[in-house]
ZAMI-435438 format. One line per 8 residues: number of its first residue (from 1); for each residue x, y, z of C-alpha. Coordinates in steps of 0.05 Angstrom, whole numbers, always signed. Layout:
! residues N
NUM) X,Y,Z  ...;
END
This chain:
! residues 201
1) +76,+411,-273  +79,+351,-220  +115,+373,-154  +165,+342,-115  +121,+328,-59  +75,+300,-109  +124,+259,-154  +135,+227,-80;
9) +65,+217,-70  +49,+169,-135  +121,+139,-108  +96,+123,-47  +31,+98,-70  +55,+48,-110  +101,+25,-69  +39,+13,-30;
17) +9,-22,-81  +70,-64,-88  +59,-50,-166  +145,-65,-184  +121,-140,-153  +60,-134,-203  +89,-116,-263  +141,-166,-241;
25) +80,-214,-240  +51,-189,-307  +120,-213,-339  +113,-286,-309  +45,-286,-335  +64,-255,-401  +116,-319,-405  +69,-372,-385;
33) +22,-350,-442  +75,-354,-485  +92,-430,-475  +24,-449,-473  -1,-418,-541  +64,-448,-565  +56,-523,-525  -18,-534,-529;
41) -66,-543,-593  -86,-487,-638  -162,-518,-638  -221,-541,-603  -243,-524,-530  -168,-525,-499  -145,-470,-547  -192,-425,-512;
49) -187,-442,-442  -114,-460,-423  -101,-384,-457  -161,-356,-408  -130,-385,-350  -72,-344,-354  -109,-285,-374  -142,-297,-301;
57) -81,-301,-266  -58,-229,-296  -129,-204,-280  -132,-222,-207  -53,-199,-206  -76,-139,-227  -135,-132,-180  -79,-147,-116;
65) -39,-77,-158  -99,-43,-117  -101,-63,-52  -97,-17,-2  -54,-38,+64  -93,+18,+105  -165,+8,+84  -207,+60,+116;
73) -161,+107,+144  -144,+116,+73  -208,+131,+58  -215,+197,+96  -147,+225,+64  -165,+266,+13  -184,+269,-58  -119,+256,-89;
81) -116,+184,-72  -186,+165,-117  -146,+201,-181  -79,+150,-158  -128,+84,-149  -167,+102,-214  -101,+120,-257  -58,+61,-221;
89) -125,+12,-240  -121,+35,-315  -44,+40,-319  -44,-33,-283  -98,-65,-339  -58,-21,-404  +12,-67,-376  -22,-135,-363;
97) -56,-122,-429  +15,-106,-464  +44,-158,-433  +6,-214,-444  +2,-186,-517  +80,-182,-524  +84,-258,-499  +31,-275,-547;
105) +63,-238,-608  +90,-306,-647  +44,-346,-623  -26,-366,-652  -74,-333,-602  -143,-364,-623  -181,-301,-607  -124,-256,-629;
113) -116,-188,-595  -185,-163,-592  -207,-227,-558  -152,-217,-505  -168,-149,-491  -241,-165,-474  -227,-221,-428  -181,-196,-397;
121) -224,-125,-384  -275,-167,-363  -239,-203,-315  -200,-143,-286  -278,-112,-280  -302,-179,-239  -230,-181,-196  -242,-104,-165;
129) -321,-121,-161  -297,-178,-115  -244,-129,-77  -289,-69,-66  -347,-106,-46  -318,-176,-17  -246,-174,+2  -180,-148,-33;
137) -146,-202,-3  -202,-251,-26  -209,-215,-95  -177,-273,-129  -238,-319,-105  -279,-279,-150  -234,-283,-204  -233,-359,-197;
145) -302,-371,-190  -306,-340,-261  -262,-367,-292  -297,-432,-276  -359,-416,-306  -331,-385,-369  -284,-456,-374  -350,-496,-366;
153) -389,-443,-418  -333,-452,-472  -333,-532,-458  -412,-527,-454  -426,-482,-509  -466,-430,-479  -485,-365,-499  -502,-320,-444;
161) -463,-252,-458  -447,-252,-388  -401,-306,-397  -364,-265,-449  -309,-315,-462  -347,-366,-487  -377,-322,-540  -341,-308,-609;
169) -286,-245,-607  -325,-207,-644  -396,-215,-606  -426,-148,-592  -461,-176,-528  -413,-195,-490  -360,-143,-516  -414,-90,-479;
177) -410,-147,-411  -337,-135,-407  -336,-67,-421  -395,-56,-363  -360,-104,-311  -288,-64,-320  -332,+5,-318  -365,-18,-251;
185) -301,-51,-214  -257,+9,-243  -312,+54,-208  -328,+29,-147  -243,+21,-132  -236,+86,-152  -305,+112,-100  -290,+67,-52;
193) -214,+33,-57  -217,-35,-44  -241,-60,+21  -181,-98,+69  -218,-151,+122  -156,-176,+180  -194,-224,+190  -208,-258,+113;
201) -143,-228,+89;
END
């Protein structure tokens, strides 16, 4: 049974988080999918990458979900707030997941669901990578920077795992990438929380 001084707690840490803005965010991005699948080709190179962008744009959403607005006093807190950032992380990637899924849900997603679910893992995983080791208000660099080479890797046909979205939905490889960048960024926010630079931010 959850107390009342800890219902306030998870109230007051996402509030923090500014997660309401997030999952406001989630929605827009959820919508945007949505009139792309429905606007742009159903084949070729574009089908895959005008879809990815948006899955980028909910991932590094996600990743600004985390940011903490008091970086290392909150570190020295306690151990509640590492079981908030790790349950706030996978709660945060579960609604961009069903949100982008509910705005692709008529729509002819060329990877369907599966595909969707490991890019956007993966890109979550490389977003909090970015935050906790870089810059939570720079996280979105990361996310960018990735996106670019998965754009050129689809366009370009390669077939590093690595660069998981150019591979087919279905590709062991770089289902196991995805799954091992989302593992390391969800652990190293949770350890460590995300690290806030003045300065960069």
């Amino acid at each position: 049974m959850i107390s009342v001084t800890g219902l306030r707690l998870v109230r007051l840490y996402l509030l923090s988080r500014r997660v309401p803005a997030v999952l406001g965010m989630l929605v827009v991005c959820a919508a945007g999918l949505h009139l792309i699948l429905h606007w742009t080709p159903t084949a070729g190179d574009y089908a895959r990458q005008l879809p990815l962008i948006i899955v980028a744009a909910a991932a590094a959403v996600v990743g600004a979900g985390l940011r903490s607005p008091f970086d290392e006093a909150e570190r020295a807190t306690g151990l509640r707030l590492p079981v908030l950032r790790g349950l706030s992380a996978v709660g945060l990637v579960a609604a961009g997941f069903g949100a982008l899924a509910a705005g692709a849900v008529d729509a002819r997603l060329s990877e369907g669901d599966v595909g969707l679910l490991r890019d956007l893992a993966g890109l979550v995983g490389v977003t909090l990578i970015a935050a906790v080791f870089g810059s939570g208000g720079l996280a979105w660099m990361g996310t960018i920077g990735y996106l670019c080479l998965a754009v050129a890797g689809i366009g370009l046909g390669w077939t590093t795992p690595w660069l998981w979205p150019a591979r087919p939905v279905l590709d062991t490889g770089a289902a196991l990438s995805a799954t091992a960048a989302l593992v390391v960024g969800l652990l190293a926010v949770v350890l460590r929380g995300t690290r806030e630079s003045p300065v960069l931010s």
